[in-house]
Backbone as CSV, one residue per row, in Angstrom:
resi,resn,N_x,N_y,N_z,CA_x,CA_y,CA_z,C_x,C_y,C_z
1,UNK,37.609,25.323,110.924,38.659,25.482,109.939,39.475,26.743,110.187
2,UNK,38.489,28.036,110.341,39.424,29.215,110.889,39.664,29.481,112.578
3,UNK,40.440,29.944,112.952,40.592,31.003,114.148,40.550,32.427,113.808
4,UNK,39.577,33.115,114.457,40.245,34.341,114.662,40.727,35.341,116.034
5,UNK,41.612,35.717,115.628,42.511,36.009,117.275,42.841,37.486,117.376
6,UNK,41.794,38.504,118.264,41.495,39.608,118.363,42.791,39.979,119.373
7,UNK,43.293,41.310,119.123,43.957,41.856,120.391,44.542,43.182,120.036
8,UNK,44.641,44.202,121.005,44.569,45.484,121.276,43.697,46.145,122.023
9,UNK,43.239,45.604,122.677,41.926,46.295,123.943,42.845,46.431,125.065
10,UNK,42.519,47.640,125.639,42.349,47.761,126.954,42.017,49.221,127.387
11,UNK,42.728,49.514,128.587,42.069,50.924,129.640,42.704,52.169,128.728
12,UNK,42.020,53.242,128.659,42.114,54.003,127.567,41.009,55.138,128.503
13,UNK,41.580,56.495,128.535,41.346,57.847,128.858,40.080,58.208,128.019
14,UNK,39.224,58.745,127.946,38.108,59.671,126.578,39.261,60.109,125.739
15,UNK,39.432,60.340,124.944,40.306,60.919,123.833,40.773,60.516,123.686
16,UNK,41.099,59.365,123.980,42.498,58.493,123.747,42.452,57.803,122.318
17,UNK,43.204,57.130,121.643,43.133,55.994,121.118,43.580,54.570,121.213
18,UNK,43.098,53.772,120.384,43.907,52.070,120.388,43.375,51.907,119.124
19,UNK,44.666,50.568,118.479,44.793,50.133,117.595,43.894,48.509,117.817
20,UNK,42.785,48.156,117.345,42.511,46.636,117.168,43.315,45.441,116.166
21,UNK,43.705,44.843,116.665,43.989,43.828,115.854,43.127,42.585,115.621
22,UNK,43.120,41.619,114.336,42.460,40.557,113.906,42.880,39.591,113.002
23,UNK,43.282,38.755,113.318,44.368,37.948,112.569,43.815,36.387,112.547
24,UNK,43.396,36.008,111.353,43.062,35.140,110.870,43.788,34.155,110.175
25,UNK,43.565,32.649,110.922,44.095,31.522,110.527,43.459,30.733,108.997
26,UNK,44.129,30.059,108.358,43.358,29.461,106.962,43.729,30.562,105.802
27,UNK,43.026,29.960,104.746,43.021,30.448,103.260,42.148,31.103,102.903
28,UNK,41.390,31.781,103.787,39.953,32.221,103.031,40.060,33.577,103.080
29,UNK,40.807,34.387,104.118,40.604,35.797,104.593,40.606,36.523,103.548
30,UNK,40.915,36.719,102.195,41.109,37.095,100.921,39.556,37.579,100.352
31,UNK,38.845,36.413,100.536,37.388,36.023,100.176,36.414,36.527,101.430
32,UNK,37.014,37.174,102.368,35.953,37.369,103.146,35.744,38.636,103.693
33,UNK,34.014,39.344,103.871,34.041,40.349,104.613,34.937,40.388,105.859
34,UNK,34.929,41.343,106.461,35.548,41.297,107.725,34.946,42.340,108.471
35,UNK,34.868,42.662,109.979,33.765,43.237,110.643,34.312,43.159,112.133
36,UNK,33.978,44.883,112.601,34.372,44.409,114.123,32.801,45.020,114.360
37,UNK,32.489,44.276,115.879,31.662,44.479,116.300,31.597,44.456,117.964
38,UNK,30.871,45.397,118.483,30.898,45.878,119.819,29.852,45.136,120.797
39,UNK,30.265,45.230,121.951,28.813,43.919,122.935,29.301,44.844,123.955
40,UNK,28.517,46.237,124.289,28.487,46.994,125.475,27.839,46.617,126.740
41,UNK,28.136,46.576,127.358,27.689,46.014,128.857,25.668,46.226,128.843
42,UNK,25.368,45.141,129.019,23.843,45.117,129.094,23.709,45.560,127.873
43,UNK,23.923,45.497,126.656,23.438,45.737,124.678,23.744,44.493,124.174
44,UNK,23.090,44.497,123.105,23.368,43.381,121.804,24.350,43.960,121.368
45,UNK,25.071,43.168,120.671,26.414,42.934,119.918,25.670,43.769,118.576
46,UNK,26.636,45.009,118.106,26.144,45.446,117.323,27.511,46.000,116.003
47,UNK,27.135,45.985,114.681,28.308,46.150,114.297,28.629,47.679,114.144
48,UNK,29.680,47.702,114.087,30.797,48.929,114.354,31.369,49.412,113.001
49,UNK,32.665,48.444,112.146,32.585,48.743,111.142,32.650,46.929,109.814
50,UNK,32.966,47.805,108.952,33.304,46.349,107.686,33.995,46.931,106.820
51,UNK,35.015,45.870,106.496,35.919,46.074,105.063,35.597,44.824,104.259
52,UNK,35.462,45.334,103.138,35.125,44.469,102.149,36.089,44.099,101.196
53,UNK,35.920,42.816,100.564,37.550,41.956,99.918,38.042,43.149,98.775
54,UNK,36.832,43.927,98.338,38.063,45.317,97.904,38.750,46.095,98.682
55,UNK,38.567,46.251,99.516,38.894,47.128,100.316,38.089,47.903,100.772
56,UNK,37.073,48.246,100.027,36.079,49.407,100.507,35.667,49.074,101.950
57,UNK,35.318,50.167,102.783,34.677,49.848,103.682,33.102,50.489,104.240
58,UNK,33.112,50.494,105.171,31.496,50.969,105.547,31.682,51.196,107.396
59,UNK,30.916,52.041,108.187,30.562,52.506,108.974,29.508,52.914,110.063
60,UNK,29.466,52.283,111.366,28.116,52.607,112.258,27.844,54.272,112.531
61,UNK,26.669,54.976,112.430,27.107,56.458,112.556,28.029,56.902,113.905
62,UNK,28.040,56.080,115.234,29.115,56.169,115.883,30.374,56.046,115.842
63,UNK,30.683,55.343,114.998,32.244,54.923,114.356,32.808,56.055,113.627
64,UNK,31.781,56.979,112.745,32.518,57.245,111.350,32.899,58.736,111.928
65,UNK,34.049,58.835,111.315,34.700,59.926,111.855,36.212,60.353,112.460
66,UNK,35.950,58.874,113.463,36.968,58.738,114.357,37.598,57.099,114.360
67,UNK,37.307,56.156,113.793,37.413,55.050,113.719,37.766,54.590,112.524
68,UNK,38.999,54.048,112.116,39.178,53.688,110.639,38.886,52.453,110.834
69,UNK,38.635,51.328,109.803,38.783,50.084,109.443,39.766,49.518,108.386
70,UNK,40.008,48.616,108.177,41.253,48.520,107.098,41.881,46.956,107.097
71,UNK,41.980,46.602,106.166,42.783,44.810,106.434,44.041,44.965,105.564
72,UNK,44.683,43.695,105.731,45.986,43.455,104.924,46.007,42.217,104.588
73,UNK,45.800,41.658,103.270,45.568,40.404,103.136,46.677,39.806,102.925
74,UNK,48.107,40.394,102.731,49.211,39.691,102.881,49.081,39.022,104.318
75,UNK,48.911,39.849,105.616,49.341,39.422,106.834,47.678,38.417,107.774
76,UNK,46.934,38.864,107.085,45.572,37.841,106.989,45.291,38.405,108.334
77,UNK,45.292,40.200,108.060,45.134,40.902,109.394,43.944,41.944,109.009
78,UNK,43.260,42.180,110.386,41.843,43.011,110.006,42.692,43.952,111.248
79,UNK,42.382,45.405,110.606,42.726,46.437,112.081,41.344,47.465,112.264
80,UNK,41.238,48.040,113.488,39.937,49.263,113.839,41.449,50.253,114.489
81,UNK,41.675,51.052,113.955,41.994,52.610,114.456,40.930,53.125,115.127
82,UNK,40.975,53.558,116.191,40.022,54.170,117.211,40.404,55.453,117.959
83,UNK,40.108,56.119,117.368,40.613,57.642,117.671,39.428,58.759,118.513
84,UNK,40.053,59.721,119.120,38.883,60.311,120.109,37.702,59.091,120.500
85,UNK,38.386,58.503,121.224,37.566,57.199,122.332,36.540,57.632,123.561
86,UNK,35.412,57.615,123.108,34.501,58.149,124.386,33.844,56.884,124.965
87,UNK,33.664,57.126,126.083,32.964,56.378,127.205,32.267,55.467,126.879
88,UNK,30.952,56.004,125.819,30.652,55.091,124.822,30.987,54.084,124.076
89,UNK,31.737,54.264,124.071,32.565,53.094,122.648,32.944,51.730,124.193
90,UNK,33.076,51.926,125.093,33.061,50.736,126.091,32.529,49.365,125.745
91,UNK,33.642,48.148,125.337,32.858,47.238,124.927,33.479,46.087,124.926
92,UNK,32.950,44.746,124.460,33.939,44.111,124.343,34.406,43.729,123.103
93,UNK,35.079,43.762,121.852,34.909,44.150,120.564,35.459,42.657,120.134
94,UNK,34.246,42.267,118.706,34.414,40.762,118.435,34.919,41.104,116.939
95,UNK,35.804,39.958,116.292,36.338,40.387,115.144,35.489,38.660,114.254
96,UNK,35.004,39.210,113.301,33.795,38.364,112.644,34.555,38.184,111.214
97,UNK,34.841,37.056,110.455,34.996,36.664,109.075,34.058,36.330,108.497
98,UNK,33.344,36.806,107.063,32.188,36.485,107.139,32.100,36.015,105.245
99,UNK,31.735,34.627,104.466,31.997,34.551,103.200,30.944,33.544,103.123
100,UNK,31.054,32.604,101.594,30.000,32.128,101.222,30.051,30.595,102.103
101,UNK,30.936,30.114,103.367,31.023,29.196,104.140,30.486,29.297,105.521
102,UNK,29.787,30.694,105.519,28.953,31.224,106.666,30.116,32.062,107.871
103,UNK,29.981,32.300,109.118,30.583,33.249,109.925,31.560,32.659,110.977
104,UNK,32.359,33.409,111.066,33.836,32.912,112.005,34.012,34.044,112.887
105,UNK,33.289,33.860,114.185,34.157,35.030,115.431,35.020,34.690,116.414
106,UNK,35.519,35.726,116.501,36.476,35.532,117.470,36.222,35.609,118.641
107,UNK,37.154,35.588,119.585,36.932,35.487,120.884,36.475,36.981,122.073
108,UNK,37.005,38.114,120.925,36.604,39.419,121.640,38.204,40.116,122.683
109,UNK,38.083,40.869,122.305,38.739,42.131,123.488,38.411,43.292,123.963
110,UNK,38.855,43.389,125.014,38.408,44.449,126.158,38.383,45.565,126.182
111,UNK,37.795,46.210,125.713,37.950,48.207,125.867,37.164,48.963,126.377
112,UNK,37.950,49.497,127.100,37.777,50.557,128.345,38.329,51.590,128.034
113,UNK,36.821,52.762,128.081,37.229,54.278,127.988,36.598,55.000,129.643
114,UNK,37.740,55.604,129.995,37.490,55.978,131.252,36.839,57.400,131.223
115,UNK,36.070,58.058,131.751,35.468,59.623,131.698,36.430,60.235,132.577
């Protein structure tokens, strides 16, 4: 019933930043957590951050600091601000809808922090 269609990854310096995008097809995005989550080369997919249908959000202790989260339910858009980007943060980042109809991911994008 949904798509979701990740984009803003790519090659990126340590310090650098990028903007994620997440843009969700259907009627539900209103009603649903939302969540990016990271799959580092040889790791489990682990989550990063979440905004919740108030808005509030929440944070991995690697994220918080330097990483905002944030949606817009006019544009049925989820964003990750990613600021001071270290080596670490290397991943492939999945954008997850998540409500009482169970979970919707996306397809993932590419980010690369170079040392």
């Amino acid at each position: 019933q949904v798509q979701l269609v990740e984009s803003g990854g790519g090659l990126v310096q340590a310090g650098g930043s990028l903007r994620l995008s997440c843009t969700a097809s259907g009627s539900r995005f209103r009603i649903s957590t939302m969540d990016w989550y990271r799959e580092a080369p040889g790791k489990q997919r682990s989550l990063v951050a979440s905004v919740f249908t108030d808005g509030s959000t929440n944070y991995a202790d690697s994220a918080k600091g330097r990483f905002t989260i944030s949606r817009d339910n006019a544009k049925n858009t989820m964003y990750l601000q990613m600021n001071s980007l270290k080596a670490e943060d290397t991943g492939v980042y999945y954008c997850r809808m998540y409500n009482i109809y169970g979970a919707t991911w996306g397809q993932g994008t590419q980010v690369t922090v170079s040392s």
